[in-house]
Legacy VTK file of the C-alpha trace (Angstrom):
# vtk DataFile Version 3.0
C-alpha trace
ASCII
DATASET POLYDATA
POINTS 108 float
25.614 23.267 -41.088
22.365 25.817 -40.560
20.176 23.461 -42.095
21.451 20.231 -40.580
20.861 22.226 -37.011
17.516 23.269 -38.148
16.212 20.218 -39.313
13.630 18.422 -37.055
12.449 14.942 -36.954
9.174 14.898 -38.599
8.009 11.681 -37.084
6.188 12.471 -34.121
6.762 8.726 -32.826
10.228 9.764 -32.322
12.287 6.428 -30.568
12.408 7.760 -27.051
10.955 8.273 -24.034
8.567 5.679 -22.647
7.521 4.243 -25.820
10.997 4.078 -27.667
13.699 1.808 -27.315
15.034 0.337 -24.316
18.797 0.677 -23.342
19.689 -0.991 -20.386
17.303 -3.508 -18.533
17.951 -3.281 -14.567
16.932 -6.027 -12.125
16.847 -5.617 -8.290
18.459 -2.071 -8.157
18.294 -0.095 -5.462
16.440 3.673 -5.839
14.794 6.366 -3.736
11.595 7.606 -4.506
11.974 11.975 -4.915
8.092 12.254 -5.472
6.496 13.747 -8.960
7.700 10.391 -10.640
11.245 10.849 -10.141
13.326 8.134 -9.080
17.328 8.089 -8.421
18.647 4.243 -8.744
21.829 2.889 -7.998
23.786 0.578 -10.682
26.350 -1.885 -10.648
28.433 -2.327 -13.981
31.558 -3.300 -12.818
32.458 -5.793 -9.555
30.543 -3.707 -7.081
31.459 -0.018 -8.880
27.819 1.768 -8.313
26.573 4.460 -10.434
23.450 6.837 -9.527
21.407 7.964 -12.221
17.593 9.823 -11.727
15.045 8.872 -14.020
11.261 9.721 -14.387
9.140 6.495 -13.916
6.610 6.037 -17.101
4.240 4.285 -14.374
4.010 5.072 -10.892
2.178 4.319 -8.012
0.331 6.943 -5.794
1.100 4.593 -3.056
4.743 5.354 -2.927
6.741 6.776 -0.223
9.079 9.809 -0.996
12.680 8.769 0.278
14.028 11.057 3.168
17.660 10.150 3.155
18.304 9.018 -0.361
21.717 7.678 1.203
19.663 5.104 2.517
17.636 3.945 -0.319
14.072 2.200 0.547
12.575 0.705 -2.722
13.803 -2.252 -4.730
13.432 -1.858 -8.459
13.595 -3.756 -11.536
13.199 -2.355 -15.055
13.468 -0.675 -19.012
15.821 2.633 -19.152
14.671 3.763 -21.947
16.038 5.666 -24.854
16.439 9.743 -23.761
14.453 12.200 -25.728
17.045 15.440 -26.334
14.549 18.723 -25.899
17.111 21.193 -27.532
19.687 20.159 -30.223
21.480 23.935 -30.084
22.842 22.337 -26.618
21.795 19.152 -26.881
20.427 19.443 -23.266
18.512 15.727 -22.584
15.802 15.332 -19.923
16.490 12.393 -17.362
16.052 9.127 -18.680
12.307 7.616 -18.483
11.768 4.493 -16.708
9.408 1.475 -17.306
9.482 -0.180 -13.828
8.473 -3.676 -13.711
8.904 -4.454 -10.373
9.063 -2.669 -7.401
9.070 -3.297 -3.470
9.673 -1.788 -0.665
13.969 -2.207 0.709
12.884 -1.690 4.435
LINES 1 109
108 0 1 2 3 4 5 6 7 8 9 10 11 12 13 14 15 16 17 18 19 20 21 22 23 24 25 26 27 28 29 30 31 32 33 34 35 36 37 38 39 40 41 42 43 44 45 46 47 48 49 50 51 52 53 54 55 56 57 58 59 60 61 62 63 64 65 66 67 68 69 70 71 72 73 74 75 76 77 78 79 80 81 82 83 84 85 86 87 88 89 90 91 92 93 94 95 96 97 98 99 100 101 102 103 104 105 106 107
């Protein structure tokens, strides 16, 4: 069990993160911009049952507005969540998802 904890993926193209696989496409979500790339959206996936996840945007716009009340969320987004990349298999502690945006406007 040692060695199958120790053992590291010796592909440095690992399938996650911005350049690995996508996992769920989202069109015309709702999000508030945190500032430093950080983004928290807000899914449907069952009859109007909403979800918040954050994820870190793989492209991002200096133009953006931070969100001051992320109850009241001001961007619409569409886009790739992609795979997450785990940092530390001893906990198996996973940074937040990234996010390829595709579209984005403002909600206001």
């Amino acid at each position: 069990m040692i060695t199958a904890l120790s053992c590291k993926d010796k592909d440095p193209n690992a399938d996650c993160g911005c350049d690995g696989s996508t996992t769920k496409v989202v069109e015309n979500v709702k999000g508030s911009y945190l500032g430093s790339n950080s983004f928290v959206i807000r899914i449907s996936y069952d009859n109007n049952i909403f979800y918040e996840t954050y994820v870190s945007a793989c492209n991002i716009s200096d133009t953006l507005k931070i969100t001051t009340d992320i109850k009241k969320p001001n961007y619409i987004i569409s886009g790739n969540i992609k795979k997450e990349c785990f940092t530390d298999l001893m906990t198996l502690t996973a940074r937040p998802s990234q996010f390829e945006i595709k579209s984005i406007k403002s909600a206001l």
